[in-house]
N, C-alpha and C positions, 0 to 999 in steps of 0.2 A: 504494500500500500504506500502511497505518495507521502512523502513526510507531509505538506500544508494539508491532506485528506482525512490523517491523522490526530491532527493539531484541530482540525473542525472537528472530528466526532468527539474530542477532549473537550472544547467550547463547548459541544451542543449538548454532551453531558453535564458540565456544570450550568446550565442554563436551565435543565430540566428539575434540576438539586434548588435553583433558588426558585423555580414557580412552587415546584415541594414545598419550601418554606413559606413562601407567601400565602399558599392551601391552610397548612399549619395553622398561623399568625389566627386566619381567617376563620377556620373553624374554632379556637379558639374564642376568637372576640364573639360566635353564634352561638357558644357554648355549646357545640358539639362534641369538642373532647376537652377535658380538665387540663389543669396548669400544668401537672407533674408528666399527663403522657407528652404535651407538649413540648417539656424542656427536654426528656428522654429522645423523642424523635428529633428534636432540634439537635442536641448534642451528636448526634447518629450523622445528620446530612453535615452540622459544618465538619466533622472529624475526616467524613468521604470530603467533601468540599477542597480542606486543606491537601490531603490526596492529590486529589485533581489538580490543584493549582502548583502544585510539588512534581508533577510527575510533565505538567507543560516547562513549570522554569525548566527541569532539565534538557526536556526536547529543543528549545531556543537557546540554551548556554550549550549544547552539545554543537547545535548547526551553527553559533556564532564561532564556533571554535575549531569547524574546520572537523568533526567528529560524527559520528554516525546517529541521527536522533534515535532512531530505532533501537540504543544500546542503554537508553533512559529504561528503569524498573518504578514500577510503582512502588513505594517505601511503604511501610506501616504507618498507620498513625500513631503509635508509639515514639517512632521516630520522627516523626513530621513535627508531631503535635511538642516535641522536646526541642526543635530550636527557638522555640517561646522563652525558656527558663534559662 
């Protein structure tokens, strides 16, 4: 697959993670589902979220440098979520 083809189904996945959240927020404020499953599934999409966005920088620092993007791995969110601290 084309690395920019790649890079769009990475976009169009975190795209589909923030109407998620917006669904969320929404059901939420209709009092569909309670505060606690809300923060649960919230904490769920940004943890994939950070993912995604972890696993694009590599694919862009990989091709700005002349390196194969296709050699970017998706991390953990153990590890994503730990260059917070």
């Amino acid at each position: 697959m084309a690395q920019k083809e790649q890079d769009q189904r990475i976009l169009a996945r975190i795209t589909e993670m923030v109407e998620d959240e917006r669904r969320l927020r929404a059901a939420l404020a209709s009092g569909q589902i309670d505060g606690s499953t809300e923060q649960r599934q919230l904490g769920e999409l940004e943890r994939e979220l950070d993912r995604c966005w972890d696993l694009l920088r590599q694919r862009r620092a990989k091709e700005q440098y002349g390196e194969n993007p296709d050699d970017a791995q998706a991390r953990p969110s153990s590890q994503v979520e730990g260059y917070l601290e």
